[in-house]
C-alpha positions in Angstrom: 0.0 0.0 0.0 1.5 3.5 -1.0 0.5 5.4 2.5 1.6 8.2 0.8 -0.8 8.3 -1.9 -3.5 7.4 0.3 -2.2 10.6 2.5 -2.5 12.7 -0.3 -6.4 12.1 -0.5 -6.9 13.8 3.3 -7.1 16.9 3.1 -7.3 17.5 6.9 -3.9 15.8 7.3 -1.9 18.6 5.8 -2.0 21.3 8.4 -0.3 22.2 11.2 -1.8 22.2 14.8 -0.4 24.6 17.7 2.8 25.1 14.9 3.6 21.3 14.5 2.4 19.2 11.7 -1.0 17.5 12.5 -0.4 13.6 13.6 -4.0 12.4 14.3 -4.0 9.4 16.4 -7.3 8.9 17.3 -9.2 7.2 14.4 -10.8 4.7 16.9 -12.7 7.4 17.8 -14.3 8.7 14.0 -11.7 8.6 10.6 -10.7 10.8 8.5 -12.6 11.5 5.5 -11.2 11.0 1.8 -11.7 13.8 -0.8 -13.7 11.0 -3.0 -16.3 10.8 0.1 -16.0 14.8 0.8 -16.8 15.3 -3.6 -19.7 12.5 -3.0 -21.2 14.5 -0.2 -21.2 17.9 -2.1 -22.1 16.5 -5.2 -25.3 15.1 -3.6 -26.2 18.6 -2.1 -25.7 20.5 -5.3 -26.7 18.3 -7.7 -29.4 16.2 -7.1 -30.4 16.8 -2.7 -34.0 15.2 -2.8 -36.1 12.9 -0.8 -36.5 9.5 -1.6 -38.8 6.8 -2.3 -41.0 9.2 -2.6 -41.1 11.0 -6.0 -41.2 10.0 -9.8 -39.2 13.6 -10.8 -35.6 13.4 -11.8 -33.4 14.4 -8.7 -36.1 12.2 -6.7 -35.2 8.9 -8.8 -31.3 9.7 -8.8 -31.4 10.5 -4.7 -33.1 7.0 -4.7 -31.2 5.4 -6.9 -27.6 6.9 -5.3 -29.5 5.7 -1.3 -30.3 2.3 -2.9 -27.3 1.6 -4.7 -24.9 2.5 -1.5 -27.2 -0.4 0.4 -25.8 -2.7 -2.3 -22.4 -2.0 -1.8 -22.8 -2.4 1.8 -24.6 -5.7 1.1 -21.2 -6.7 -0.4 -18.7 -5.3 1.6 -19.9 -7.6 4.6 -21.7 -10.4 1.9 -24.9 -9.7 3.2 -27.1 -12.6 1.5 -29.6 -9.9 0.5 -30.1 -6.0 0.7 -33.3 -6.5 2.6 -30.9 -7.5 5.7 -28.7 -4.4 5.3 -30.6 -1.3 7.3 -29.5 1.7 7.8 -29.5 3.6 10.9 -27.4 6.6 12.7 -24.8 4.1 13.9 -23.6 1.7 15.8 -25.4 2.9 18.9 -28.8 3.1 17.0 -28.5 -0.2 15.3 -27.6 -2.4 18.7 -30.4 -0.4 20.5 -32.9 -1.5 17.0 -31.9 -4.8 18.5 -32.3 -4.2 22.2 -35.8 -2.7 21.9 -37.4 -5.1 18.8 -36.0 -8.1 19.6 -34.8 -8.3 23.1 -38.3 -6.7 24.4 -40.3 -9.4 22.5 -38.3 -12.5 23.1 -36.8 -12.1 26.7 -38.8 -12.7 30.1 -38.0 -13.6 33.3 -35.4 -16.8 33.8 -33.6 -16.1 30.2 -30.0 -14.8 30.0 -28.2 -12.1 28.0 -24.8 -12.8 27.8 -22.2 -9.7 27.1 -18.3 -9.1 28.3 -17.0 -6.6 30.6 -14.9 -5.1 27.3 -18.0 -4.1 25.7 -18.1 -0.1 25.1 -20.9 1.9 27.2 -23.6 1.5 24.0 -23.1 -2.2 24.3 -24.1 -2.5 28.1 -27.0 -0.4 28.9 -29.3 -1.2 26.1 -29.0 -4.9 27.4 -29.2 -3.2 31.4 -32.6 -1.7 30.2 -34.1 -4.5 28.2 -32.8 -7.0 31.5 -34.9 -4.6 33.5 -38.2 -4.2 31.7 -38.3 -8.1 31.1 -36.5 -10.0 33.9 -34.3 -11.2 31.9 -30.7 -11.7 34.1 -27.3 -9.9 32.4 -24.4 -12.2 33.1 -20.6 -11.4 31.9 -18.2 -13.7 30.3 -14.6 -13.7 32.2 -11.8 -11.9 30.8 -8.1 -13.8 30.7 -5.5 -11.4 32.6 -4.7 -10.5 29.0 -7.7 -9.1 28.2 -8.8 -12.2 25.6 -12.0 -14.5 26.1 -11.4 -18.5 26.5 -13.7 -20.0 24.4 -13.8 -22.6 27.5 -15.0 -19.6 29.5 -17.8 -18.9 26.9 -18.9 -22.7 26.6 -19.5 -22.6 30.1 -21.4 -19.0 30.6 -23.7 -19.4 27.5 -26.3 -22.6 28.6 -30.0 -23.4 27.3 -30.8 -20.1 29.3 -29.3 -17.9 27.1 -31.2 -15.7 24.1 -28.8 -13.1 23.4 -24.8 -13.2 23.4 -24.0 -9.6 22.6 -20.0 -9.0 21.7 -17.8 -6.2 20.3 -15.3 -7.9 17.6 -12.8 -5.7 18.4 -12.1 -4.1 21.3 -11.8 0.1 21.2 -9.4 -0.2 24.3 -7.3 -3.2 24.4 -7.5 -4.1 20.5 -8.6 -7.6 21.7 -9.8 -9.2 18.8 -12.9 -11.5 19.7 -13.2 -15.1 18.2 -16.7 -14.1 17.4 -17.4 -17.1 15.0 -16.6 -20.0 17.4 -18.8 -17.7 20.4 -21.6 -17.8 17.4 -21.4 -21.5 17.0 -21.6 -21.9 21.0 -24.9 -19.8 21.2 -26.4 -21.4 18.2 -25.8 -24.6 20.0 -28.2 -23.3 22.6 -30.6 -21.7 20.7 -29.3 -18.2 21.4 -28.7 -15.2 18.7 -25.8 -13.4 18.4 -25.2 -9.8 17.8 -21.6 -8.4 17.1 -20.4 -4.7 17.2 -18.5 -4.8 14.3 -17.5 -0.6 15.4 -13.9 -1.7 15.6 -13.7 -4.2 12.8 -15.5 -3.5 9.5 -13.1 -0.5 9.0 -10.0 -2.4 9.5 -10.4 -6.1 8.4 -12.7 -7.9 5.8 -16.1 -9.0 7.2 -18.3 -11.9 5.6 -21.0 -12.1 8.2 -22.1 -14.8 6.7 -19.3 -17.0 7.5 -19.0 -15.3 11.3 -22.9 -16.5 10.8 -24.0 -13.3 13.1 -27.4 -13.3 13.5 -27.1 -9.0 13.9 -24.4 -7.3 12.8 -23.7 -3.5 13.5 -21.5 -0.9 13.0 -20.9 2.8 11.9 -20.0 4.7 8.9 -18.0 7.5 10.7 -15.2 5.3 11.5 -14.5 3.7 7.9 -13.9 7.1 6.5 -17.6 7.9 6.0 -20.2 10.9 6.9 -21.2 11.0 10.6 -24.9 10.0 11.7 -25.0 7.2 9.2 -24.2 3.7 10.4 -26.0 -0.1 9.6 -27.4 -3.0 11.1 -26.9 -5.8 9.6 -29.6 -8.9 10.4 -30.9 -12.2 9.1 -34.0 -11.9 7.2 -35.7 -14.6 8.9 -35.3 -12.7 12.3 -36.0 -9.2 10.8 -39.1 -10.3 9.4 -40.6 -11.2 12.7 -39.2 -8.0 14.5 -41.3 -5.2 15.2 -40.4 -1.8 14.1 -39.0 0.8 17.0 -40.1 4.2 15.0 -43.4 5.1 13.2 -44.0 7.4 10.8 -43.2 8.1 7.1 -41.3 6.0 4.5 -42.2 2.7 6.9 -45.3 2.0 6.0 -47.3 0.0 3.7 -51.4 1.4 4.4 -52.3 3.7 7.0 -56.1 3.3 8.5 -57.4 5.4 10.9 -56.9 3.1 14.1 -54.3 0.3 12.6 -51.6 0.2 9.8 -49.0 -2.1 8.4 -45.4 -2.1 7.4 -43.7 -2.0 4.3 -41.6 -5.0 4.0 -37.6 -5.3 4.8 -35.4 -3.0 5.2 -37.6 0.0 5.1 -40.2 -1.1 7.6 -36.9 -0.1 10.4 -36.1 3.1 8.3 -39.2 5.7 9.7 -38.8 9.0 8.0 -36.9 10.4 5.7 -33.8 8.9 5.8 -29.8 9.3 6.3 -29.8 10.1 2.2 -26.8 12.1 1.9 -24.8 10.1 4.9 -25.9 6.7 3.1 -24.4 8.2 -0.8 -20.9 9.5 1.5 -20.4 5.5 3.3 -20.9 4.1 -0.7 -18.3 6.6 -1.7 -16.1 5.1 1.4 -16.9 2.0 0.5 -15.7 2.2 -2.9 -12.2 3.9 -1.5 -11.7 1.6 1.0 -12.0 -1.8 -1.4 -10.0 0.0 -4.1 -7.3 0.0 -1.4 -8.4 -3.4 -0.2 -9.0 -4.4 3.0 -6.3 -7.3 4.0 -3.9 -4.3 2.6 -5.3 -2.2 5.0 -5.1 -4.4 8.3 -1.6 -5.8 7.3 -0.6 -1.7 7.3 -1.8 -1.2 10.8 -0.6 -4.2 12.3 2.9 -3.4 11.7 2.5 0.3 13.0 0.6 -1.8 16.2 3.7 -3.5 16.4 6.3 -1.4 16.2 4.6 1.5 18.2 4.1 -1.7 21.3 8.3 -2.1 20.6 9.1 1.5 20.6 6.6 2.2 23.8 7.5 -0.3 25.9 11.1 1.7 25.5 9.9 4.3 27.6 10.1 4.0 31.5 7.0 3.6 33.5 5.1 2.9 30.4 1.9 0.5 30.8 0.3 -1.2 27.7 -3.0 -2.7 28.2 -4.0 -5.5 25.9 -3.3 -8.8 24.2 0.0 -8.8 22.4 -2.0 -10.2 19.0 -4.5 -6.7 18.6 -5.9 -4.9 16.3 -4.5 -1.7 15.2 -4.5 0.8 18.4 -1.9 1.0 21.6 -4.1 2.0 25.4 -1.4 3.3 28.3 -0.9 4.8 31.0 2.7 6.5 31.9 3.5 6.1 35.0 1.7 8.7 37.3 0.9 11.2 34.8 -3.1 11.4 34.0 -4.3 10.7 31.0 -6.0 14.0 30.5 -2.5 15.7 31.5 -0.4 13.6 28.7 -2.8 13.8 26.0 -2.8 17.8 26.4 0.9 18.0 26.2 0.8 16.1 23.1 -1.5 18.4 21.7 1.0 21.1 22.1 2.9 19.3 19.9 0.8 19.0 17.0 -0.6 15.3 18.2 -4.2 13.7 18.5 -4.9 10.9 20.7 -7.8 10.1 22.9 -7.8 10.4 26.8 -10.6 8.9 29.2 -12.5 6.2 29.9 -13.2 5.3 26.6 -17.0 4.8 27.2 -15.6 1.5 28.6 -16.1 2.3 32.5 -16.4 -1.5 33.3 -12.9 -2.2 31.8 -11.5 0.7 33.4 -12.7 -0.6 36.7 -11.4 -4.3 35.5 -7.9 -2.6 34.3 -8.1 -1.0 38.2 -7.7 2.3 36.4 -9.7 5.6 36.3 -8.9 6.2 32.6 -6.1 5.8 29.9 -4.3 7.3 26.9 -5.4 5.9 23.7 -3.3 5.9 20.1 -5.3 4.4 16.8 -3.5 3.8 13.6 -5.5 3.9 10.7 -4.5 3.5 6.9 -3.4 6.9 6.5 -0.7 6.3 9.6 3.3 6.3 9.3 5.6 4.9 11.4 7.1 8.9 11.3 3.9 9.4 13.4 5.1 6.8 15.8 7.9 8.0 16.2 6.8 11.4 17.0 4.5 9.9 19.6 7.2 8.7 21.3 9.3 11.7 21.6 6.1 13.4 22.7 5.7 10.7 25.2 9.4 11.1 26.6 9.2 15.5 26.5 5.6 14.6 28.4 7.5 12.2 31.2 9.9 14.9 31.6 7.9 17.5 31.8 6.0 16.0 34.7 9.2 14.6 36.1 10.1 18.2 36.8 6.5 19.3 38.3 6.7 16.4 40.7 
């Protein structure tokens, strides 16, 4: 992969922050956007900004045509078996809450077991916490290793005939853990028990066949593969989509309206109420397109050697603690030594670098890490190993720094 080239199509890259040349770090928490998707977006609004479905006039049809042809590339970026299982939503948070509220609320009651992992990010608990709530349903966690991976022996044992829902991030957005999501699919099946995955961390960074993971939801966001904001999808088998229940009414959704009953239009729109994410849906197929031109095994192999050598180049540093398997994803979460988080991630800024300080929406891990928060550096494909290295001298000017306060 020419990381140069793919440089050169981010604009925001080139600048300079607080009179040091940008190195943005923190792609875990949204990517940076391509001129292809930033043309896509402006071409929508000045050319042909419409609502869809809707019309039979010109810029109506090509708006629909432009929505409806970015649900089929996202059918085969994942190998959806159909576009009717491909939704769209506002993200990742949206599509797992779809879940939470449609299915969870209709098929859980009192004595049945959601299973989830004290890893999972904040959007990932509390829907489940709510549903577990309203229905009586009992939220049990799968064990962590000290590593911060999941023994499949662990997840044989936690998942029984109890269980409906196993609920489980792919990647995780603070150790990089890498979940074997497949084999904890199989284990759940094997009870009778549906499996959702938050693909958030993984469907930007690795290839994705859900079919072959056999999810039975899939979910993720559009933001953090180089797409708009407020546009994200859940993915679901039709058989279980058909016999969920919408969570918004209104426009677009339905099929005839009466005046004390209606019905739905069939899948995917009976879950899209209203007008839709057009314009965010038109930017993630203009993503789409960039990021398989570039090709996704390219893409993890690139951030797995900057994972790599920014773990050898960190662990250098005195005091340094890395959280996380040694086999991750692309991303590095530390602490150094008694500086906060907050505190080392400004001084980087004053040095021209971005990376993400805090809890990481992730309070359960922090609690299981025994730590308040941490410091946070994502590698995407637009990364160097020049940036590493500048994060390590910021690193070092930022222990000496607070070596002199203290």
């Amino acid at each position: 992969m020419d990381v140069k080239a793919v440089r050169d199509e981010f604009p925001i890259l080139h600048q300079e922050v607080n009179g040091h040349p940008l190195v943005y770090l923190d792609s875990s928490a949204t990517s940076q956007k391509p001129v292809k998707v930033i043309e896509k977006l402006d071409e929508y609004y000045r050319g042909y900004n419409s609502n869809v479905h809707r019309g039979v006039h010109t810029l109506g049809t090509k708006a629909t045509d432009e929505y409806e042809g970015a649900r089929e590339k996202v059918r085969r970026f994942i190998n959806a078996s159909s576009t009717q299982e491909v939704i769209f939503t506002r993200g990742t948070t949206t599509a797992i809450n779809t879940v939470a509220a449609s299915y969870g609320r209709e098929n859980l009651s009192e004595g049945d077991e959601i299973v989830i992992t004290p890893m999972e990010h904040h959007s990932n608990i509390i829907p489940w916490q709510q549903v577990a709530k309203e229905t009586g349903a009992t939220l049990k966690y799968m064990p962590l290793q000290p590593d911060g991976t999941i023994d499949l022996n662990d997840a044989r044992e936690i998942i029984t005939d109890d269980t409906k829902i196993v609920a489980i991030m792919h990647v995780s957005n603070v150790l990089g853990t890498i979940n074997p999501v497949k084999e904890i699919a199989q284990i759940a099946h094997q009870h009778g028990a549906v499996m959702l995955v938050d693909g958030a961390q993984s469907v930007p960074h690795m290839s994705i066949d859900v079919q072959d993971l056999d999810a039975d939801f899939y979910a993720f966001s559009g933001h953090k593969m180089c797409g708009p904001t407020g546009i994200g999808v859940l993915y679901g088998k039709k058989s279980l989509l058909n016999e969920m229940e919408p969570v918004e009414y209104g426009g677009e959704m339905i099929d005839f309206v009466n005046l004390y009953d209606s019905t739905w239009k069939e899948l995917p729109w009976k879950f899209e109420g209203g007008t839709p994410i057009i314009a965010g849906a038109v930017g993630l197929g203009a993503a789409i397109d960039f990021l398989t031109d570039i090709g996704l095994d390219e893409i993890k192999a690139h951030e797995q050697k900057l994972a790599d050598y920014a773990m050898q180049q960190m662990e250098k540093i005195e005091g340094m603690q890395i959280y996380g398997p040694k086999e991750r994803a692309g991303l590095v979460t530390f602490n150094l030594s008694d500086v906060h988080p907050h505190d080392l991630a400004t001084v980087l800024d004053a040095e021209g670098i971005a990376v993400r300080a805090g809890h990481h929406c992730a309070q359960p891990l922090m609690r299981w890490l025994e730590v308040s928060a941490t410091a946070r550096a994502s590698f995407y494909l637009y990364n160097t190993e020049e940036e590493i290295d500048r994060l390590v001298e910021g690193l070092q000017t930022t222990k000496e720094y607070f070596g002199d306060v203290f």
